[in-house]
Backbone as ProteinMPNN parsed JSONL, in Angstrom:
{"seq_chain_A": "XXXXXXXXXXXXXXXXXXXXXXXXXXXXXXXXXXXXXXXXXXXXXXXXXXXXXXXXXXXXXXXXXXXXXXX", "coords_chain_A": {"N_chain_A": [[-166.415, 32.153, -91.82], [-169.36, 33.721, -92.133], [-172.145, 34.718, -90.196], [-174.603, 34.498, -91.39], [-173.857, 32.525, -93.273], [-173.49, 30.551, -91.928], [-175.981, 29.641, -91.398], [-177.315, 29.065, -93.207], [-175.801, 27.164, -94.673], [-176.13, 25.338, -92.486], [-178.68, 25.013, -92.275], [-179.139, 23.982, -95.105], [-177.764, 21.628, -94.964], [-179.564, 20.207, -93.049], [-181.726, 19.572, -94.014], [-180.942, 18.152, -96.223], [-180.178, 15.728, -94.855], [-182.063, 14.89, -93.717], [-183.869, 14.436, -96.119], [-181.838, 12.306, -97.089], [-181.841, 10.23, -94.787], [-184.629, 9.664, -95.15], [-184.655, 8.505, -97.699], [-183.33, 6.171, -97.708], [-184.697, 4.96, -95.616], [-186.636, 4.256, -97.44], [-185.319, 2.596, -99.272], [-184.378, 0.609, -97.478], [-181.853, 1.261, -96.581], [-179.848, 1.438, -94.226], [-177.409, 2.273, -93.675], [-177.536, 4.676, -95.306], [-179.691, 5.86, -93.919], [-178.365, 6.304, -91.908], [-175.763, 7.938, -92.253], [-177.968, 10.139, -93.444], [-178.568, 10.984, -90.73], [-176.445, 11.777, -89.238], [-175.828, 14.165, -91.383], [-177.805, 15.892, -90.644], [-177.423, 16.134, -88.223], [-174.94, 17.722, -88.087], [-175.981, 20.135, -89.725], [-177.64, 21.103, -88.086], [-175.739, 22.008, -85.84], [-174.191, 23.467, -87.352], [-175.854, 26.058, -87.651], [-176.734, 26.358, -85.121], [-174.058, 27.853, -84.637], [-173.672, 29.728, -86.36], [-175.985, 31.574, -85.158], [-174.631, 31.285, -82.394], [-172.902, 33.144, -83.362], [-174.162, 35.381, -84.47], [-175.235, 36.381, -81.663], [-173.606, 37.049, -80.817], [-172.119, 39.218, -82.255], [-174.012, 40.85, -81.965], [-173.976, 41.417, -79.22], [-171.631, 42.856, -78.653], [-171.895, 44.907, -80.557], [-174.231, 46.602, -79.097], [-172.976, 47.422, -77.218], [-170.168, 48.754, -77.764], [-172.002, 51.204, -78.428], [-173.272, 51.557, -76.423], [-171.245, 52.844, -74.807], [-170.458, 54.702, -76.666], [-172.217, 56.456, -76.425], [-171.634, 57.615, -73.769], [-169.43, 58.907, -73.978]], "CA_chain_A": [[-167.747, 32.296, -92.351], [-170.454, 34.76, -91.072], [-173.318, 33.929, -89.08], [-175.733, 33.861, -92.171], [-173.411, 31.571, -94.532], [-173.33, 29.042, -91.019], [-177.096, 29.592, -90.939], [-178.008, 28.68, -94.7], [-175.393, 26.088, -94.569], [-176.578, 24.533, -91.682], [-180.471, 24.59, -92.962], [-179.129, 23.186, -96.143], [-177.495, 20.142, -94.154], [-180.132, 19.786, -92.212], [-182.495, 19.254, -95.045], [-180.516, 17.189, -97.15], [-179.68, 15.012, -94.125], [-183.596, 14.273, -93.855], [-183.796, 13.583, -97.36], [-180.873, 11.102, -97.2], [-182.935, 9.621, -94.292], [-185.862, 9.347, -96.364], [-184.291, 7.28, -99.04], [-182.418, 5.573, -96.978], [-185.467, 4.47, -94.985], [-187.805, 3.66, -98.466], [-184.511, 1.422, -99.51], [-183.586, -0.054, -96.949], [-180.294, 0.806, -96.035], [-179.2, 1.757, -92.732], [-175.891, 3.637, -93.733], [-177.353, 6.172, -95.791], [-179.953, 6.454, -92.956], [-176.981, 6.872, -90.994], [-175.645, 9.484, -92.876], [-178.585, 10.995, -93.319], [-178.816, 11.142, -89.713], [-174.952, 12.617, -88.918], [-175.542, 14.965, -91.446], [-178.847, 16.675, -89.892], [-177.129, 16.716, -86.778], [-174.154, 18.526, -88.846], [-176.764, 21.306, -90.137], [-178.349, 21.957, -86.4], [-174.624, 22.401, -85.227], [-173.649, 24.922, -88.098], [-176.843, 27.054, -87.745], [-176.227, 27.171, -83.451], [-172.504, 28.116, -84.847], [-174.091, 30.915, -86.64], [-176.472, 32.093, -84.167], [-173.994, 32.094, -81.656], [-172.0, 34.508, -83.564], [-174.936, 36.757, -84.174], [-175.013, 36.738, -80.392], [-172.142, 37.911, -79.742], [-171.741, 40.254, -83.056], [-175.331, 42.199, -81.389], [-173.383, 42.187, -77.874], [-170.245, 43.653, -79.088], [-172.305, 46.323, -81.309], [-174.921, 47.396, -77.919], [-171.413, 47.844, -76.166], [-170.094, 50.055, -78.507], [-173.089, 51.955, -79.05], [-173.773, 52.153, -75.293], [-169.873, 53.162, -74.59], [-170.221, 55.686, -77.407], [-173.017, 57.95, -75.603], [-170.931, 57.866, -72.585], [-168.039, 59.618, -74.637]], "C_chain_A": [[-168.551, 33.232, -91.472], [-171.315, 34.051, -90.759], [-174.457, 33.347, -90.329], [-175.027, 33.072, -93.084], [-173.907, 30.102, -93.831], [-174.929, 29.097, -91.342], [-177.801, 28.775, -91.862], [-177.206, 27.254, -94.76], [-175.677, 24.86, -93.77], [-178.243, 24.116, -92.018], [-180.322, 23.537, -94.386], [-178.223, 21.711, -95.641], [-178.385, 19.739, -93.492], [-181.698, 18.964, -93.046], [-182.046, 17.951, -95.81], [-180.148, 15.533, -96.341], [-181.409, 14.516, -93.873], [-184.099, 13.549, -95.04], [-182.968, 12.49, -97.366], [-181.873, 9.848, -96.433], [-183.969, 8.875, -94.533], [-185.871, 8.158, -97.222], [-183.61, 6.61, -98.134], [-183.565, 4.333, -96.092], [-186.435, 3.274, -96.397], [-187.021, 2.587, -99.374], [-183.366, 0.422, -99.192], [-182.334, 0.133, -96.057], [-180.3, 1.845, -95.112], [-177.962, 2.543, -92.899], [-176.371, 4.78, -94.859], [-178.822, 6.539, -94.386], [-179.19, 6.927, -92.421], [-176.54, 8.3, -91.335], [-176.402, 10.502, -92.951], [-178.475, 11.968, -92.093], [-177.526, 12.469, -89.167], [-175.075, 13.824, -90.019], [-176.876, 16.37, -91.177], [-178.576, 17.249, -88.629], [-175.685, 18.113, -87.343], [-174.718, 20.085, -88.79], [-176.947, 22.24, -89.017], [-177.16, 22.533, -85.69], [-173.908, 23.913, -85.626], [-174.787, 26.054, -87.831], [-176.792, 27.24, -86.058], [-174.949, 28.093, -83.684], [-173.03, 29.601, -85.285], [-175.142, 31.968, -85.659], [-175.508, 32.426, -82.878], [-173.305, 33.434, -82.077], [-172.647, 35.711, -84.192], [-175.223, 37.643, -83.036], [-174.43, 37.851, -79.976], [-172.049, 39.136, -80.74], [-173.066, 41.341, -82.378], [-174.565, 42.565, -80.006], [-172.598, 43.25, -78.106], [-171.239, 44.989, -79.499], [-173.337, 47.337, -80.569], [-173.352, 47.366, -77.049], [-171.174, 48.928, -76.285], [-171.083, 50.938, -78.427], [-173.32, 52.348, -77.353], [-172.166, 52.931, -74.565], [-169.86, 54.237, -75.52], [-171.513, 57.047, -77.358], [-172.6, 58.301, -74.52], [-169.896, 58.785, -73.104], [-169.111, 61.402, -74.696]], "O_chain_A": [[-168.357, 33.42, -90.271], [-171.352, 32.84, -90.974], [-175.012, 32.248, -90.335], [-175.792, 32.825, -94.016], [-174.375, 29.09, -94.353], [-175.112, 27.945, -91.736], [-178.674, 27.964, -91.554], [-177.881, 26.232, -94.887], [-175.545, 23.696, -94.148], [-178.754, 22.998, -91.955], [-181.084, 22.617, -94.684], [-178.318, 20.748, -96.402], [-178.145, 18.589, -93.124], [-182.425, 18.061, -92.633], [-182.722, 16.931, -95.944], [-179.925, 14.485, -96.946], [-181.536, 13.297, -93.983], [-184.601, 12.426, -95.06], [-183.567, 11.486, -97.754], [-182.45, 8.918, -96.996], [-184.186, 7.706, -94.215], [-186.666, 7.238, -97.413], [-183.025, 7.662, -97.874], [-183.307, 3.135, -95.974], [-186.738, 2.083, -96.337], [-187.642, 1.808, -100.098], [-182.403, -0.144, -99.708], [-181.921, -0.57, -95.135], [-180.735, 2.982, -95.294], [-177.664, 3.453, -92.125], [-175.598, 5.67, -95.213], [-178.772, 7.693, -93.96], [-179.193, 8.156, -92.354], [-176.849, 9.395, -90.866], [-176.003, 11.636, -92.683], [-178.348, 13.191, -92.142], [-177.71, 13.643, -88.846], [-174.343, 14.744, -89.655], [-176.742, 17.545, -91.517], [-179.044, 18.232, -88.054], [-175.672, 19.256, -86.887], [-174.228, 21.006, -88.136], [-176.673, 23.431, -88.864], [-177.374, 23.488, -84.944], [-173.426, 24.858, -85.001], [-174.281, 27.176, -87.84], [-176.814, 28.417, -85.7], [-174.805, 29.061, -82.937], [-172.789, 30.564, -84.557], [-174.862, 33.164, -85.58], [-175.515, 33.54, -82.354], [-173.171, 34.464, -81.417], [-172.068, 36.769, -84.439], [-175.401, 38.861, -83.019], [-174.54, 38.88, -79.309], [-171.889, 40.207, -80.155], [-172.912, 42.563, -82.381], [-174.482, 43.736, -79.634], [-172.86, 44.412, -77.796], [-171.287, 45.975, -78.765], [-173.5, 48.492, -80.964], [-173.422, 47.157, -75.837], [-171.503, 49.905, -75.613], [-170.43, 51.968, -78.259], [-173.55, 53.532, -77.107], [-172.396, 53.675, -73.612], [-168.991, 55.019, -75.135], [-171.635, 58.1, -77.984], [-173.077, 59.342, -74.067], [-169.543, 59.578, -72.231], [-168.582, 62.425, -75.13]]}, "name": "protein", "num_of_chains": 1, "seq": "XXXXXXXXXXXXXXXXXXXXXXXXXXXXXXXXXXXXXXXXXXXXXXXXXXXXXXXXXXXXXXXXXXXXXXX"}
């Protein structure tokens, strides 16, 4: 996956994992809190996942770019 699929994917877990929460809280039950919960932390994991690999895809491409005025 690329950095913006992890990024959207991870915002859209991270959302839906609040919502679960939500309901979870207004009926009671403790395992879809739960869930909610594991899958918010899910979201925040995939969207670092993607950011890291914007990281690194901007390092790599000031590398190149600074290695290719040296040439």
């Amino acid at each position: 996956m690329g950095s913006a699929t992890d990024k959207i994917k991870g915002t859209a877990n991270e959302a839906i994992g609040k919502a679960k929460q939500g309901v979870g809280e207004a009926i009671g039950s403790d395992k879809m809190q739960g869930e909610g919960a594991l899958q918010e932390i899910k979201g925040k994991g995939q969207k670092a996942v993607g950011e890291a690999k914007e990281a690194a895809k901007e390092s790599v491409n000031k590398a190149a770019d600074a290695a290719n005025k040296n040439l």
